[in-house]
Steps between C-alpha positions, in 0.01 A plus 500: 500500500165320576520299839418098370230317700641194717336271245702614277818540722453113616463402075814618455705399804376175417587518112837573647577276768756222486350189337381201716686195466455132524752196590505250199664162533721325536393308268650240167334513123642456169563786305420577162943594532654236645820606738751256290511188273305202702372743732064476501478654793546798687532601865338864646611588833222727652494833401268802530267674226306805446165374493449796215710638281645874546276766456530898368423597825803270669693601259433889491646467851763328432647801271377734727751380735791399253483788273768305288209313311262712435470550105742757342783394797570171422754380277439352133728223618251420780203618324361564140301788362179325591580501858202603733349631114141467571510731851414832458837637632777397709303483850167514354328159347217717378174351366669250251640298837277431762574450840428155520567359177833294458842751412663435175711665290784411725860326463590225655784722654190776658326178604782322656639850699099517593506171636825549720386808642223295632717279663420228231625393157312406157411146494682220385385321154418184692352647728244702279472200313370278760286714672352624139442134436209508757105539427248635711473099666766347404920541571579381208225539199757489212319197409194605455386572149205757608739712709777514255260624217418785724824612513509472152189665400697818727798501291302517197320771588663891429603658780215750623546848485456554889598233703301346755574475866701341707327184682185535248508127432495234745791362685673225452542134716805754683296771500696706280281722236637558133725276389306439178256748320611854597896532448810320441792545787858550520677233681853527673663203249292624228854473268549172574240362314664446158281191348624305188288270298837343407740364728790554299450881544566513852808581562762730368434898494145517551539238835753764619340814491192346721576405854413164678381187317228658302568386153316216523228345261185464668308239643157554432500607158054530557488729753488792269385779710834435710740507170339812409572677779882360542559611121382879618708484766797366292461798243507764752830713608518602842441843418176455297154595559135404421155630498425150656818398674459563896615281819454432829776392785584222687706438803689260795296349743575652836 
């Protein structure tokens, strides 16, 4: 086997490290889904967030070391037929998954048991939602029309073939990189976030098989980039994977 130069050796042991992460809050805004009837506003307690989301590399070594998700082990319950698809075998991303560009292709069970074995969890809706709600200046940019088109113009473009890297854009007022324009994330509560544009729809059944107090009309009915990605999430089954789907974690404060 060819020896690889420590150039290379240091590229790779940084693709793989554990991401970096960054305290957010506490902190109050309203959310586009608010917590109950009468309720604008909602409280974040502080939390902790992968300033990128997780890449092939961090995740190759993750099923080095837990076998049990590599692709062809793990279960159809806890993974579809598209699991880990684009690598070029079960420990082996290949050319189609570069080191540094964002993992997808991976249920929200693989990214949740990735998460844990880091110590951490997947984040929290309201939590992605109000640190996702930040510009490059500003904490809170939802209302600003030049910032929300850019999202926009993102989601109406087709995903590229090859993915770029994680932390190619700029980072946010947090300091957090790609929570707009590369991939959309799983979140912990991601089935909780039944919306109805009629209130008379929700209760009964469909209140009952989501948890929490997620079936909720929302509040800002404009902020389009942020319904889009809810109604994803709402579509998805736990098991279910994407060529654009990926995540990042989030954890307690010490």
């Amino acid at each position: 086997m060819p020896k690889l130069s420590l150039a290379l050796l240091a590229v790779l042991a940084s693709a793989a490290a554990p991401a970096e992460r960054v305290a957010i809050g506490p902190g109050q805004f309203v959310s586009t889904l608010p917590p109950g009837p009468g309720i604008a506003t909602v409280a974040v307690a502080q939390f902790l967030l992968d300033r990128r989301p997780v890449t092939n590399a961090e995740f190759l070594e993750f099923v080095r070391t837990h076998p049990q998700w590599q692709r062809g082990r793990a279960p159809a319950l806890l993974a579809d037929g598209q699991y880990l698809a684009h690598w070029s075998g079960p420990v082996d991303p290949g050319p189609a998954a570069g080191s540094f560009q964002p993992v997808t292709h991976v249920s929200w069970y693989a990214a949740k048991a990735y998460c844990e074995a880091q110590g951490a969890r997947l984040p929290r809706w309201y939590e992605w939602e109000f640190v996702a709600a930040a510009s490059e200046t500003l904490a809170d940019a939802r209302g600003d029309p030049a910032w929300r088109q850019r999202i926009l113009d993102w989601y109406a473009r087709p995903t590229a073939a090859a993915l770029a890297d994680v932390g190619s854009s700029p980072p946010n007022y947090y300091g957090v990189f790609d929570l707009h324009g590369l991939i959309w994330e799983w979140v912990l509560d991601y089935n909780s976030l039944l919306v109805s544009n009629d209130s008379r729809e929700q209760g009964g059944a469909d209140r009952a098989r989501f948890c929490g107090e997620g079936a909720l009309s929302t509040a800002d009915r404009d902020n389009y980039a942020v319904l889009m990605r809810i109604a994803l999430l709402n579509s998805l089954q736990a098991n279910y994977t994407t060529a654009n789907l990926g995540f990042r974690c989030a954890a307690e404060p010490p």
